[in-house]
Backbone bond lengths (Angstrom), bond angles and torsions (degrees), N, CA, C in turn:
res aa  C-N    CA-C-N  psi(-1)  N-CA   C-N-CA  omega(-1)  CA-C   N-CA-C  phi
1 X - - - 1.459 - - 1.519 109.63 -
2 X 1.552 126.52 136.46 1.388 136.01 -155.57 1.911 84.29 -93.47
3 X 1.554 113.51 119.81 1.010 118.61 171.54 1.121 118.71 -117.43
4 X 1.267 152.21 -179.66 1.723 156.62 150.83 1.771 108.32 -79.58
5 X 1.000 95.84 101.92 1.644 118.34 178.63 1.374 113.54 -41.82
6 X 1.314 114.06 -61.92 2.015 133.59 158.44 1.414 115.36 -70.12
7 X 1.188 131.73 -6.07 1.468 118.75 159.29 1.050 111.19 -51.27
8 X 1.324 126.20 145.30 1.859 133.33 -165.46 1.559 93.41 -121.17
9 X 1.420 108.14 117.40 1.725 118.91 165.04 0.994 109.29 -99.94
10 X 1.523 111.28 164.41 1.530 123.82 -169.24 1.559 101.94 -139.09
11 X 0.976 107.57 149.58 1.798 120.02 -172.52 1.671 110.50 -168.02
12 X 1.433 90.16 122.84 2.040 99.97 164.70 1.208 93.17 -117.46
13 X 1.551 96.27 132.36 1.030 135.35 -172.96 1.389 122.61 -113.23
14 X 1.678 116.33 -65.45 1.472 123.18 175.42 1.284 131.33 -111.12
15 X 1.316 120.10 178.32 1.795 112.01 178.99 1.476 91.74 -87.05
16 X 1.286 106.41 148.78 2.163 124.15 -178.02 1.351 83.21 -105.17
17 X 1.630 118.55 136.60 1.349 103.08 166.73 1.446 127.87 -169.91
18 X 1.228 143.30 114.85 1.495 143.31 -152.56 1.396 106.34 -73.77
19 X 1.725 93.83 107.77 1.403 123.04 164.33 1.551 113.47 -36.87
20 X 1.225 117.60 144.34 1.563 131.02 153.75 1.226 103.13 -58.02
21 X 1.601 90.86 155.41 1.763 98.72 157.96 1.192 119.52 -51.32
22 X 1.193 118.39 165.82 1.838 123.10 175.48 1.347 111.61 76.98
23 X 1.313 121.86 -15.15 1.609 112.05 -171.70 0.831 108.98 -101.54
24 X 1.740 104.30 152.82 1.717 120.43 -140.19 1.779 88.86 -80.97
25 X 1.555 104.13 103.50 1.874 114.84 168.42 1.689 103.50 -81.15
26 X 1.176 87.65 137.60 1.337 120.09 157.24 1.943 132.64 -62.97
27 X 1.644 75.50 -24.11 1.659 90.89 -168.98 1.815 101.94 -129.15
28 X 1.182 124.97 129.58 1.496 103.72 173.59 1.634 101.43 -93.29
29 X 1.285 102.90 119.83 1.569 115.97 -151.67 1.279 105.09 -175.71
30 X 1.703 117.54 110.82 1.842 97.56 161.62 1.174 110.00 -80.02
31 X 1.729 147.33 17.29 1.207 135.33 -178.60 1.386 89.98 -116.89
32 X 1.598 127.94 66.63 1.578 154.17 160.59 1.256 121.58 -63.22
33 X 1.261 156.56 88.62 1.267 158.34 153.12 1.556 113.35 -89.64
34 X 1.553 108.37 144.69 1.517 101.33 174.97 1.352 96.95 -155.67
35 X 1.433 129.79 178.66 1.499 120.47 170.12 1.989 92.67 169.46
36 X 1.529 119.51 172.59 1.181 120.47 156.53 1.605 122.69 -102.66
37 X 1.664 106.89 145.45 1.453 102.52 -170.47 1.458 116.67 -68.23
38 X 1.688 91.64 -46.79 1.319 95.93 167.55 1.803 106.81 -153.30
39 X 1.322 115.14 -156.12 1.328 89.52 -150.89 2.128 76.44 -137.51
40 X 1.170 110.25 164.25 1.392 114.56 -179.01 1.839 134.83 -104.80
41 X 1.483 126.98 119.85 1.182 107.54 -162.72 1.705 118.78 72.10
42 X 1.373 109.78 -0.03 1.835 86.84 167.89 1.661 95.16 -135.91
43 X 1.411 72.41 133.01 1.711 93.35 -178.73 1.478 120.88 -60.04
44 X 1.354 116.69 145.31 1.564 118.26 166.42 1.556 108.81 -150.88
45 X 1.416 94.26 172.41 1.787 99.89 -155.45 1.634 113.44 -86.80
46 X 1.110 116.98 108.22 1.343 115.11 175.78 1.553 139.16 -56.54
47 X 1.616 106.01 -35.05 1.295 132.94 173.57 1.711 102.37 -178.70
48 X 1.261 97.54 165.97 1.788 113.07 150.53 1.367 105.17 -128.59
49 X 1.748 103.02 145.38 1.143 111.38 -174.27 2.078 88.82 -137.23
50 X 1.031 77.48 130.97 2.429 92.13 -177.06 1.548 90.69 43.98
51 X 1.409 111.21 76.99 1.636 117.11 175.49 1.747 121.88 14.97
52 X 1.509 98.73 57.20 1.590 116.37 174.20 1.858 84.35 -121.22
53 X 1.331 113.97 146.90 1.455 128.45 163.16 1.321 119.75 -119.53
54 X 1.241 101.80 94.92 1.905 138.21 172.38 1.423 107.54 -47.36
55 X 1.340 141.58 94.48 1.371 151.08 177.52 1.796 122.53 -105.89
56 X 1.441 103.81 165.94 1.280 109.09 -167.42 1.609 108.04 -159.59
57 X 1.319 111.27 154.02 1.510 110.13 -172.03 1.642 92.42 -161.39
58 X 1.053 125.90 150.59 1.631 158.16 -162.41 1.691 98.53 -107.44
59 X 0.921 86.02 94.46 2.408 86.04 -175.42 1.800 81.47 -79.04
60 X 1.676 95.05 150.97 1.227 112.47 -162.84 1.515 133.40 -71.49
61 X 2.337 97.90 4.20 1.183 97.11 -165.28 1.638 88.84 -122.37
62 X 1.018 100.78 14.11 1.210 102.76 -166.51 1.955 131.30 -48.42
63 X 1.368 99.46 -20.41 1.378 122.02 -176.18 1.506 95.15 -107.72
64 X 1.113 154.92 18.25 0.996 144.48 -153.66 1.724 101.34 -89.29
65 X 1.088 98.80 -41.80 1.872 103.35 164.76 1.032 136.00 -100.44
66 X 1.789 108.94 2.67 1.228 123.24 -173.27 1.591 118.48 -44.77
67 X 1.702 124.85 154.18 1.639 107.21 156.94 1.612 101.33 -97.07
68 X 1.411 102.22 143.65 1.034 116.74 -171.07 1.549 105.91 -138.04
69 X 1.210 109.74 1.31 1.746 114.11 160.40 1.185 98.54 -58.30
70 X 1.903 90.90 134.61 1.730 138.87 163.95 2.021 98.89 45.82
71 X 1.069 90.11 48.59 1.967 86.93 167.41 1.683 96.94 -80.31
72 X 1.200 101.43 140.81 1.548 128.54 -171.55 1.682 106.48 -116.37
73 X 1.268 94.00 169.04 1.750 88.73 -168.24 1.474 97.07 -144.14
74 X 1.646 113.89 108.95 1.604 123.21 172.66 1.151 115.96 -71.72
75 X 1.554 112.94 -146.48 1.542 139.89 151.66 1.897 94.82 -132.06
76 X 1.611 78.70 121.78 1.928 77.42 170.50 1.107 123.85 64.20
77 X 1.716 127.40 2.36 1.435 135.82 158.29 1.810 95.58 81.77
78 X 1.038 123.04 34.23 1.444 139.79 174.31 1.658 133.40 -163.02
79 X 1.168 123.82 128.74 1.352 112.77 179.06 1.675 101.98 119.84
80 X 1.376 109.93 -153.18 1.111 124.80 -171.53 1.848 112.28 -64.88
81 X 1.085 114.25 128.98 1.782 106.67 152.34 1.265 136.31 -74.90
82 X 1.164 94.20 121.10 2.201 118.69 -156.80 1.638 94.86 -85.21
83 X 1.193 115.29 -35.55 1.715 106.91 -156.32 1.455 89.36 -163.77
84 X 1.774 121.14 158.17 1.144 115.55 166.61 1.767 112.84 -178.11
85 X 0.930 124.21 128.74 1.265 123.08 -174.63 1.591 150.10 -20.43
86 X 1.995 78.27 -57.64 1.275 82.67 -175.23 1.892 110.82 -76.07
87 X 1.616 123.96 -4.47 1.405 109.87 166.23 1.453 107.84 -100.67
88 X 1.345 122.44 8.55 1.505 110.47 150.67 2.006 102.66 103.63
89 X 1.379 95.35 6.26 1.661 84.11 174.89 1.798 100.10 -113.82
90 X 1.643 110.75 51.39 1.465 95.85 172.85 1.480 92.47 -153.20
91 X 1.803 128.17 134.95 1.226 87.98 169.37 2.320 84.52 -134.89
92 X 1.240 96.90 164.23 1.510 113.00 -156.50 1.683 74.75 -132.87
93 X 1.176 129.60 111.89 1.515 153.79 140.13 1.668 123.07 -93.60
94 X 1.373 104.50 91.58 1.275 94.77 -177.91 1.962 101.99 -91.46
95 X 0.744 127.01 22.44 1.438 130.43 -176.60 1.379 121.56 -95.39
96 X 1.514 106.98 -2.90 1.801 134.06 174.98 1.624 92.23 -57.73
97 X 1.186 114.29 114.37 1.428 106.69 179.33 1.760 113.37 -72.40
98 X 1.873 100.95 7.33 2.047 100.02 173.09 1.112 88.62 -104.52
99 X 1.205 159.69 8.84 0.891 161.07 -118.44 1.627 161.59 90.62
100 X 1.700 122.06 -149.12 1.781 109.61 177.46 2.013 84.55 -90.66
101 X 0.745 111.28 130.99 1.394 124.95 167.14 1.971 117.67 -93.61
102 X 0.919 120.89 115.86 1.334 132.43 170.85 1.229 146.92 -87.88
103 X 1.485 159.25 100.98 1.408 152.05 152.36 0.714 116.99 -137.99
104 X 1.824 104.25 157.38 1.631 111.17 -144.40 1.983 72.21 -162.79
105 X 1.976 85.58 142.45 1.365 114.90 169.63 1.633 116.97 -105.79
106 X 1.546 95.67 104.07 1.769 111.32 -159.30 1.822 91.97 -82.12
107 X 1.037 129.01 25.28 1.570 132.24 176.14 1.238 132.42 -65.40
108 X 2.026 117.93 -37.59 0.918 130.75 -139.81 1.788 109.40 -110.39
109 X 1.031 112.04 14.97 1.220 125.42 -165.55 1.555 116.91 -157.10
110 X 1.463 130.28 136.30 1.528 117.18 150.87 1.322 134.48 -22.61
111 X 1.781 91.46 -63.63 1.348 95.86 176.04 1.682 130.64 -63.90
112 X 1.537 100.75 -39.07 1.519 104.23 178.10 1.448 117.38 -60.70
113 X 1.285 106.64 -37.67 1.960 108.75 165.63 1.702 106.89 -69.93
114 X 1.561 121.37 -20.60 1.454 95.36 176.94 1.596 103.54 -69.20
115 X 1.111 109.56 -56.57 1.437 103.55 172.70 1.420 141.10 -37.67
116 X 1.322 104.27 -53.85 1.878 102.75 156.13 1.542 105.02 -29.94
117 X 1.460 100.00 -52.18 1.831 85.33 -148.97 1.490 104.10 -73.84
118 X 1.654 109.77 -11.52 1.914 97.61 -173.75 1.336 101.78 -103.19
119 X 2.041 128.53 4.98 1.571 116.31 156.23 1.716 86.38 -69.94
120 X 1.518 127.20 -88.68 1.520 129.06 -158.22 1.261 108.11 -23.07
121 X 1.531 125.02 -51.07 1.771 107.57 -173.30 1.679 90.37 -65.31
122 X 1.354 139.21 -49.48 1.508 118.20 -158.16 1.187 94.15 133.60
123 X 1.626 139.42 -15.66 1.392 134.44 -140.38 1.329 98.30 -92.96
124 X 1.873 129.29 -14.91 1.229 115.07 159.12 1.618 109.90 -126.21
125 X 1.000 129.39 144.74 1.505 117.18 -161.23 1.760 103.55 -116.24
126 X 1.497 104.44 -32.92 1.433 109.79 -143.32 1.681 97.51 -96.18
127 X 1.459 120.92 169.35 1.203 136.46 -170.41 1.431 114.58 -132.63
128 X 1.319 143.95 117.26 1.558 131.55 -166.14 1.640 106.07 -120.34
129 X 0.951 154.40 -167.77 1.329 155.77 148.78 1.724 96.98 -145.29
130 X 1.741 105.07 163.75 1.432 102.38 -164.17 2.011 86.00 -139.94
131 X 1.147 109.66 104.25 1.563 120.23 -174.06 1.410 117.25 -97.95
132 X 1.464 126.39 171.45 1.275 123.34 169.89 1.780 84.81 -126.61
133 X 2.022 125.08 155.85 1.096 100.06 157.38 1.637 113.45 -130.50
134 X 1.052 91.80 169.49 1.923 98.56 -179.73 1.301 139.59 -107.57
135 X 1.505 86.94 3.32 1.984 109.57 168.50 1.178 113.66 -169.69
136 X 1.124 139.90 152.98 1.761 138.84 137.64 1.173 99.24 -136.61
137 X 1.632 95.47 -170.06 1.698 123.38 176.05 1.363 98.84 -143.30
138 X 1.444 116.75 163.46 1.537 143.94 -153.62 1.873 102.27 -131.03
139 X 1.597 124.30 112.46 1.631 103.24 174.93 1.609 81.83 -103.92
140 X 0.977 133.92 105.44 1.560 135.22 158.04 1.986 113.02 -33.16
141 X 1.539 103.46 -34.62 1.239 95.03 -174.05 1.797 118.08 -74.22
142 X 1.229 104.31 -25.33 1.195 119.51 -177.28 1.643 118.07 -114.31
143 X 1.235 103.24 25.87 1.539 111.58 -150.29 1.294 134.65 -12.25
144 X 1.043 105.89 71.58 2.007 126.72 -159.87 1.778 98.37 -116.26
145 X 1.386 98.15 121.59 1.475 97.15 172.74 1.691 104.44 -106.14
146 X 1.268 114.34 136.57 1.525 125.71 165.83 1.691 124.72 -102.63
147 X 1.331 105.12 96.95 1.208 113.00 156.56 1.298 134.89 -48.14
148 X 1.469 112.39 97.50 1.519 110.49 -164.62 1.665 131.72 -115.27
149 X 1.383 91.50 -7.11 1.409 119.47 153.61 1.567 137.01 -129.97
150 X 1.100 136.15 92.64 1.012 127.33 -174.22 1.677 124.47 -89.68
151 X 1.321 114.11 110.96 1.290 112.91 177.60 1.619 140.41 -42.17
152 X 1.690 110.01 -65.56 1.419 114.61 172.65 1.275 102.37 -133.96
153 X 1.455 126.97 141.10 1.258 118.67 151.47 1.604 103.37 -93.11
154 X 1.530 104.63 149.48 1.653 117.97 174.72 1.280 99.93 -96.04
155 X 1.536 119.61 -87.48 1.553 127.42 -173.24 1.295 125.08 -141.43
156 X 0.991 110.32 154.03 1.742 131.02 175.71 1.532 94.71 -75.41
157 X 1.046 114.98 164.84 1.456 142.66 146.22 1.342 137.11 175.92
158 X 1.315 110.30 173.46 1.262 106.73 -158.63 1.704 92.13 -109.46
159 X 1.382 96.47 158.17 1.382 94.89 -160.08 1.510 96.03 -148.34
160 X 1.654 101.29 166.86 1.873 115.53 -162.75 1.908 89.91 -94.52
161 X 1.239 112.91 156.84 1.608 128.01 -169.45 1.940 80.07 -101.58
162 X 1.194 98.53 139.77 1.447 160.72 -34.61 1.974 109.74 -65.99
163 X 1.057 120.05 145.19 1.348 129.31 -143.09 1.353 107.80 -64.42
164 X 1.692 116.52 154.73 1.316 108.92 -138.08 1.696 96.61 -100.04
165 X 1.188 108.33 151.54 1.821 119.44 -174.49 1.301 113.57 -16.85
166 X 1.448 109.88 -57.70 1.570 108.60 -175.08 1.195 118.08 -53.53
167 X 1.559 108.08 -40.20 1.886 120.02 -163.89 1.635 92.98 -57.59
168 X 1.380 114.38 -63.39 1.679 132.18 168.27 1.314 109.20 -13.63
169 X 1.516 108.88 -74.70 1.516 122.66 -153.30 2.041 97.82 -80.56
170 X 1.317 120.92 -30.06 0.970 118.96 164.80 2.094 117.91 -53.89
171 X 1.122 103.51 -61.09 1.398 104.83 -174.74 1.420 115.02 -50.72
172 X 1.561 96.70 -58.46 1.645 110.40 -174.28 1.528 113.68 -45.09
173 X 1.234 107.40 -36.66 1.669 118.98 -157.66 1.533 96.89 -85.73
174 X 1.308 133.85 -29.39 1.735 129.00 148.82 1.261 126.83 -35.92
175 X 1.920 92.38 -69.02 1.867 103.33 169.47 1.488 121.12 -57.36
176 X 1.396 114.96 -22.14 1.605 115.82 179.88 1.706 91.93 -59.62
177 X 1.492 100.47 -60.86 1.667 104.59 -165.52 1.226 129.64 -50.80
178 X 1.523 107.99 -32.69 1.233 127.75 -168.00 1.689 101.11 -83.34
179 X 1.605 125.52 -46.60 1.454 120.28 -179.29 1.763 100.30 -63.70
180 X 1.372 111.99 -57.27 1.588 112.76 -169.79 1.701 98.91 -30.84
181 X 1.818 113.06 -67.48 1.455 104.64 -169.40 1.696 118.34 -54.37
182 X 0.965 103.01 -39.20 2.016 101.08 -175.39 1.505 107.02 -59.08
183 X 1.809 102.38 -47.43 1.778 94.34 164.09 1.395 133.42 -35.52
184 X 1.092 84.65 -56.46 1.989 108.07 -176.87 1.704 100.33 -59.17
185 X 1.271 111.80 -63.10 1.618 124.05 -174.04 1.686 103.65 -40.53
186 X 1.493 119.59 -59.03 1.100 114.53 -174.92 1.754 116.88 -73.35
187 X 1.524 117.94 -38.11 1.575 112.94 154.59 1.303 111.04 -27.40
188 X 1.582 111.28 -42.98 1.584 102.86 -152.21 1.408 106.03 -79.31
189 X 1.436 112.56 -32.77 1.558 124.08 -156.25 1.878 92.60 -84.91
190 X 1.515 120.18 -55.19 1.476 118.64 153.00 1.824 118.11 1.72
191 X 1.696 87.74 -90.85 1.674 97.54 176.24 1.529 129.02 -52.60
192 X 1.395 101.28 -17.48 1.562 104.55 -166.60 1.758 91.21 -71.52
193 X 1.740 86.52 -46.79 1.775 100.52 -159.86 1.757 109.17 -60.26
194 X 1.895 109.43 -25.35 1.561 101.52 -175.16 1.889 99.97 -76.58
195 X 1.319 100.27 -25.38 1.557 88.01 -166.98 1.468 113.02 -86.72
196 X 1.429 116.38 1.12 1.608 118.22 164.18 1.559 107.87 -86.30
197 X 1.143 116.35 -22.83 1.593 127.71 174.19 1.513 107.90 -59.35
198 X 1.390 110.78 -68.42 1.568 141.40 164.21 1.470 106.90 -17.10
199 X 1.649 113.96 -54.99 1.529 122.98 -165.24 1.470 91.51 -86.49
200 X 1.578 130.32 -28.77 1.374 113.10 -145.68 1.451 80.77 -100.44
201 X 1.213 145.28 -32.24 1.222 138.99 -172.50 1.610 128.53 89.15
202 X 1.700 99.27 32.81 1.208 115.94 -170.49 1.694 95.86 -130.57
203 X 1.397 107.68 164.11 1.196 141.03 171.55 1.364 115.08 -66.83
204 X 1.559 110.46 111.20 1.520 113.85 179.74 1.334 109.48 -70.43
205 X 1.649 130.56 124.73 1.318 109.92 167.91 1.649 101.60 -125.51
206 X 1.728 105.09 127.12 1.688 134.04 -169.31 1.824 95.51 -72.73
C-alpha cells in the first residue's frame, strides 16, 4: 500500500509508571518514570471498521536504523519538554528484546515533577510515542500490518487515559485506508469474475 514516508503516527501503547523503591533506576532520581513505548512482534488492534479488526505489530528489527537522536518526552506530544536526551535525563532503548524500553528523570523542571506526581497518584497512566515509518507489509488474511522500518522517532509522552485525539485519528485513518482498498480489491475481482462468466456463458455464483 502507497503510503507517505514522513507522515508522523502516534500510538499508546504502555502503562508509564513510578517504580518502587529498590528497582533497578536508570536515573538516580526520585522523580523516576519508566514504561515500554511499544512492545515487538505482538499484534494489537488498531481499529474495526464494518466489524473487521485492523491490527498492527512492530517486527523486532524494525528500529534497527531508526534516527533516534535527541527524542524528548512531553505530556500529550505538546507543550513543555519534561525529559530529553540530548541532556541525559531520557533514555529510549530500542534494543529491549520486548521491546522500545523507556526512562526519564521528571526532576529538572516544575513541570516534569508536576508530572511525576500525577503518573505516582495514577492520574496519568498511559505512554504514546509519535513515529514516522519507512516500510511495512499488509497480510490481507489476517489484516495485520507490520512495521518494519521505522524512520524517526520524535517523542515519548506521557499521556491522559483514554488515548489522546491524535493517537485516535492516527490509527483510524490507516484502517479507513486499509478497509476502503480491500473494498475496492474485491469490487474489482467481483467484476472481473461477472465478465468472465458473461463470455463463458454461465451463471455467476457469489
Amino acid at each position: 500500500m502507497p503510503f507517505k514516508p514522513k507522515e508522523r503516527e502516534y500510538r499508546v501503547m504502555q502503562i508509564l509508571a513510578a517504580p518502587t523503591d529498590g528497582a533497578d533506576k536508570k536515573f538516580d532520581t526520585e522523580n523516576y518514570v519508566e514504561g515500554y513505548a511499544t512492545t515487538y512482534n505482538q499484534p494489537y488492534v488498531l481499529g474495526s471498521i464494518d466489524g473487521v479488526d485492523y491490527k498492527e505489530q512492530i517486527d523486532r528489527h524494525a528500529l534497527d536504523e531508526a534516527d533516534l537522536s535527541d527524542v524528548i518526552m512531553q505530556y500529550d506530544h505538546e507543550g513543555r519538554v519534561l525529559a530529553r536526551q540530548s541532556n541525559h535525563t531520557l533514555l529510549v532503548d530500542p534494543s529491549d528484546p520486548h521491546g522500545i524500553f523507556v526512562a526519564a528523570d521528571l526532576s529538572k523542571s516544575d513541570a516534569a515533577r508536576n508530572i511525576f506526581n500525577d503518573i505516582s497518584a495514577g492520574l496519568i497512566q498511559g505512554m504514546s510515542w509519535a513515529f514516522t515509518v519507512n516500510a511495512d507489509s499488509y497480510d490481507a488474511a489476517t489484516h495485520t500490518r507490520t512495521i518494519l522500518k521505522i524512520g524517526k522517532v520524535y517523542d515519548v509522552s506521557a499521556v491522559s487515559i483514554p488515548a489522546n485525539p491524535a493517537t485516535n485519528i492516527s490509527a483510524r485513518s490507516y484502517c479507513e485506508r486499509r478497509a476502503a482498498e480491500e473494498q475496492q480489491e474485491f469490487a474489482d475481482n467481483l467484476a472481473e469474475r461477472e465478465k468472465l462468466a458473461a463470455e463463458c456463458g454461465v451463471l455467476l455464483s457469489l
